[in-house]
N, C-alpha and C positions, 0 to 999 in steps of 0.2 A: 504494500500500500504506500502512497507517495502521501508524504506531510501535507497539513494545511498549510497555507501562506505564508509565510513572515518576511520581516524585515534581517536583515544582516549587514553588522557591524564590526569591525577589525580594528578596535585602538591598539596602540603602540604604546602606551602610557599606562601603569595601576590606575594612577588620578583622571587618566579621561574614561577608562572602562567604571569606574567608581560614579562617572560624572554621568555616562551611559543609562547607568543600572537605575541613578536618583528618579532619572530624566522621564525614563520606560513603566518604572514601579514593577510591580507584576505580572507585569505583561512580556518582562523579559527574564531569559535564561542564559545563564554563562553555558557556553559551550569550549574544550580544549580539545581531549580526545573523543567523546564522541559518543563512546561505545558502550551509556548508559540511556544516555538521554536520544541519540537517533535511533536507536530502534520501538521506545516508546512511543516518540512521534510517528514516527513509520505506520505503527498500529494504534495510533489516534489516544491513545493512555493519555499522551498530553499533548496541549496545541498553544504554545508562547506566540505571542506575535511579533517578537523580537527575539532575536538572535546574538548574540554577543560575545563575540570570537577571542578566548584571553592567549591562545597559542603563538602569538606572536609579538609578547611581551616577553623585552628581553630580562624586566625587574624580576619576571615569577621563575627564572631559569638558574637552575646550575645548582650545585654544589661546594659547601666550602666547609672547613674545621676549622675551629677557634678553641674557645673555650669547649666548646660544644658541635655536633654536626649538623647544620643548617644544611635544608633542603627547600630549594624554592620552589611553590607552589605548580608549576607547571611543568618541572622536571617527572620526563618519561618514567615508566615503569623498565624500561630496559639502561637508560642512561645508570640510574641505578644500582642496579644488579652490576651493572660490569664497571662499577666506578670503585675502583683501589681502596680508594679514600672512606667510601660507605664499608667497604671490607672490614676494613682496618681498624676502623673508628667506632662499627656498630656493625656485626657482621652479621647477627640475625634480620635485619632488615633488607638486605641484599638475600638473606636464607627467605623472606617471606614474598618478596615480589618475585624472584623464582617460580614462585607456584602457580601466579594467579595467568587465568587465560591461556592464549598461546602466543608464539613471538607475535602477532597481529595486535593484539590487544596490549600486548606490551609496548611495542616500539608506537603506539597512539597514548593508552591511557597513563592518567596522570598521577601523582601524588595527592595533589590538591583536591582534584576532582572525584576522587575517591570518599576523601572525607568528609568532602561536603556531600556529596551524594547520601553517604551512611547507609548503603544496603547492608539489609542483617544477615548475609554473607559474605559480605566482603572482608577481605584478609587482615588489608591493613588494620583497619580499628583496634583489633587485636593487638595489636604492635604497640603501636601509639600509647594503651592502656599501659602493658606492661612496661614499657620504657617509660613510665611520667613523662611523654612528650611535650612540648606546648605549640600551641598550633596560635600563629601570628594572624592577624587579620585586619583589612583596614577597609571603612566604610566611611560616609558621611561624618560621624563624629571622631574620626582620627585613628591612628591604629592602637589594637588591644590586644594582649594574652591572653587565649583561653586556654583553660591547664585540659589535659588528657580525660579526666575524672568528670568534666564539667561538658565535653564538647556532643557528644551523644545523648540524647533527649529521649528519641522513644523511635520507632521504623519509618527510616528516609527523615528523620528531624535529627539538626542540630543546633546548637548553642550559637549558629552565627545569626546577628540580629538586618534587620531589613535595608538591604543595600550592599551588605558586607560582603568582602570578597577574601577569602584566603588567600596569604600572599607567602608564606614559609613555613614548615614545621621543624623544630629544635628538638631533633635527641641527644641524648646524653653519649659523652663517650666510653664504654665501659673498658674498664682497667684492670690491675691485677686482683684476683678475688671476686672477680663478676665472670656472670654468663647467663646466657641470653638462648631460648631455641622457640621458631614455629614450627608446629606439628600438626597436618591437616588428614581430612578424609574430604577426598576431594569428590563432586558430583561429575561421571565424565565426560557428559556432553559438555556443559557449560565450566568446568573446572572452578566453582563457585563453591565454598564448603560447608560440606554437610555441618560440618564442626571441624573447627580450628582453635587449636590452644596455643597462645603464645605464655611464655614462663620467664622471670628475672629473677636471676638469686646473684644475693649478696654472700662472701662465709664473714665471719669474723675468725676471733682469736681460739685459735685449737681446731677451725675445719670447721664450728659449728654456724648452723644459718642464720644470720645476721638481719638480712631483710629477703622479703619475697615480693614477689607481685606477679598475680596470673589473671588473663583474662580468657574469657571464651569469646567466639564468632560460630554462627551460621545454625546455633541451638533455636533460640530465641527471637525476640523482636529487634534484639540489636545488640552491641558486644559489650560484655559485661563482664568488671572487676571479681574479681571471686574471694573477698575479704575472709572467711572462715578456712579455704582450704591454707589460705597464705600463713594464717594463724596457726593453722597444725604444723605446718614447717616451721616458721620462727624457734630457732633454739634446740632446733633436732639437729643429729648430725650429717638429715639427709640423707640416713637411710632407706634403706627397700621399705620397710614400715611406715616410716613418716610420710614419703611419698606416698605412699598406697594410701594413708588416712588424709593425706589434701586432696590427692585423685578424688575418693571416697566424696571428699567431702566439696570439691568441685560438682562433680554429678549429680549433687542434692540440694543444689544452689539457684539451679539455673528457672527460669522458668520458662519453659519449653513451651515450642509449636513445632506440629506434628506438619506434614504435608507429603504431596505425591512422590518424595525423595526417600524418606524417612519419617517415623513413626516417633514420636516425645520417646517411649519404652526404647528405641535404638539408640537416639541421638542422646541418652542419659546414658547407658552405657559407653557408648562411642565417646564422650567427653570423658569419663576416668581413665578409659587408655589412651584419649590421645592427652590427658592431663599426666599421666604417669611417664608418656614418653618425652613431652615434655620438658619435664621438670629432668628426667632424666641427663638430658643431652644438655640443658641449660649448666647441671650440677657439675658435670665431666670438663664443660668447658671454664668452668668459674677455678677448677680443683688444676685444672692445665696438662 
C-alpha cells in the first residue's frame, strides 16, 4: 500500500528540524532510518502530514569518548557495531546492535530513533536501562537529560516532551571490575525479541557483587529494570545460586503479554534463562 500525502522536509540544523517540529505540531514525524515508521504508513497505522528528515544532520552523527561514550542520535546501527571505540569503551552495546534486524536494517536504522520509537521489543532499551545511560535531548525549551530509568513511559511512549528531538545518548565507560552482556531469543522473521536480557555487574573487594542492574525487552509493554532480581545478586559472590535466585526472580517481575510469538507461560521462563545467561557472560567479563 502506498502512504497518504505528506509534506517532506530535510534540515541540516538540530535548531531548524527543532524549529520544523514547533512549526508542524503533530502533524509531523521525525523520520532517519525509516524502518519503523515507513512500513506503518505503508499500511495506513499512521498518516503524518509532514515528514521531517533528521539523517542528514551532521550535529546527530558520530561517535566520541571522553569522560564517557557519546553517541549521537543519528548514528547507524552498523556504524556502531564496527566502531573500535564502542568496543572498547562499552562493548556490550556493539554485542547488542549485532543482533537487531539484518545488515539492511542496520546500515538504515538508528540509535536515536530507536528510543524514541520505544517498541516493546526493541533491543536497545534494554541496554540503555542497564548501562544508566542518559539520553540528551533538545526541544523548544533548550536541551535536557533524561536518565535511562525515566525515558520509557508505557508501549511506543517516552519521556520526551512535545517538540523534543533526541540529539545523543551517554554510556558509561566500563572499566576494571565491570561487565556488561545482551542475551536474546530472537523472533526469526523479524529478529525482534521475544525476550532480551541485558545484565551490569559491578565486583567489589574479595570478587563479591558490588552493584547490578538488569533489565528485560520484548516480555512486556516495554523494557523494564528488574530491581528485586538485582537485589539477590548484590553481595553474592555471583555464584550459580545467586544467579539462579535473580534469574528466578527476574521471571516473576515482569508483567507479561502473551501474543502470536509466544505465550506470558514461555516468555517467563525464556527471561530466567536468558537472565541467567546473562548475568553469566556479564560476571566472566567483569572477573577478566
Amino acid at each position: 500500500m502506498i502512504p497518504s500525502e505528506f509534506q517532506y522536509f530535510a534540515p541540516t540544523t538540530i535548531d531548524e528540524a527543532v524549529g520544523l517540529l514547533a512549526q508542524h505540531g503533530d502533524a509531523a514525524k521525525l523520520i532517519a532510518g525509516g524502518h519503523s515508521l515507513l512500513p506503518a504508513m505503508k499500511l495506513r497505522l499512521t498518516a503524518p502530514g509532514v515528514l521531517i528528515d533528521v539523517s542528514r544532520i551532521d550535529g546527530l552523527q558520530g561517535i566520541t569518548v571522553n569522560g564517557a561514550l557519546t553517541i549521537g542520535a543519528g548514528t547507524t546501527y552498523h556504524a556502531i557495531a564496527s566502531s573500535e571505540a564502542v568496543r572498547t569503551a562499552c562493548g556490550v552495546l556493539a554485542e547488542c546492535v549485532e543482533q537487531i534486524g539484518d545488515p539492511q536494517v542496520r546500515n538504515r536504522g538508528t540509535i536515536g530513533g530507536s528510543l524514541a520509537h520505544a517498541d516493546p521489543a526493541a533491543d536497545l532499551p534494554a541496554v540503555v536501562l542497564a548501562l544508566d545511560a542518559r539520553v540528551t535531548a533538545r526541544g523548544p525549551g533548550g536541551e535536557r537529560a533524561i536518565s535511562a530509568d525515566d525515558m520509557f513511559v508505557e508501549m511506543l511512549t517516552t519521556a520526551l516532551g512535545a517538540g523534543e528531538i533526541i540529539t545523543a545518548v551517554q554510556f558509561p565507560k566500563l572499566g576494571a571490575g565491570e561487565g556488561a552482556a545482551y542475551a536474546k531469543l530472537r523472533q526469526p522473521a523479524s529478529r525482534y525479541a521475544i525476550v532480551g536480557v541485558a545484565a551490569y555487574v559491578k565486583l567489589g573487594a574479595g570478587g563479591s557483587v558490588a552493584a547490578a542492574r538488569i533489565a528485560v525487552t520484548g516480555a512486556g509493554a516495554k523494557a523494564t529494570r528488574q530491581p528485586a532480581a538485582e537485589a539477590a545478586l548484590v553481595g553474592s559472590s555471583g555464584d550459580a545460586a545467586a544467579v539462579a535466585a535473580a534469574a528466578d526472580q527476574a521471571g516473576d517481575s515482569v508483567d507479561y503479554l502473551g501474543d502470536i510469538h509466544a505465550s506470558e507461560e514461555y516468555r517467563r521462563a525464556m527471561v530466567k534463562v536468558y537472565t541467567r545467561r546473562a548475568l553469566g557472560a556479564a560476571l566472566a567479563r567483569a572477573r577478566g
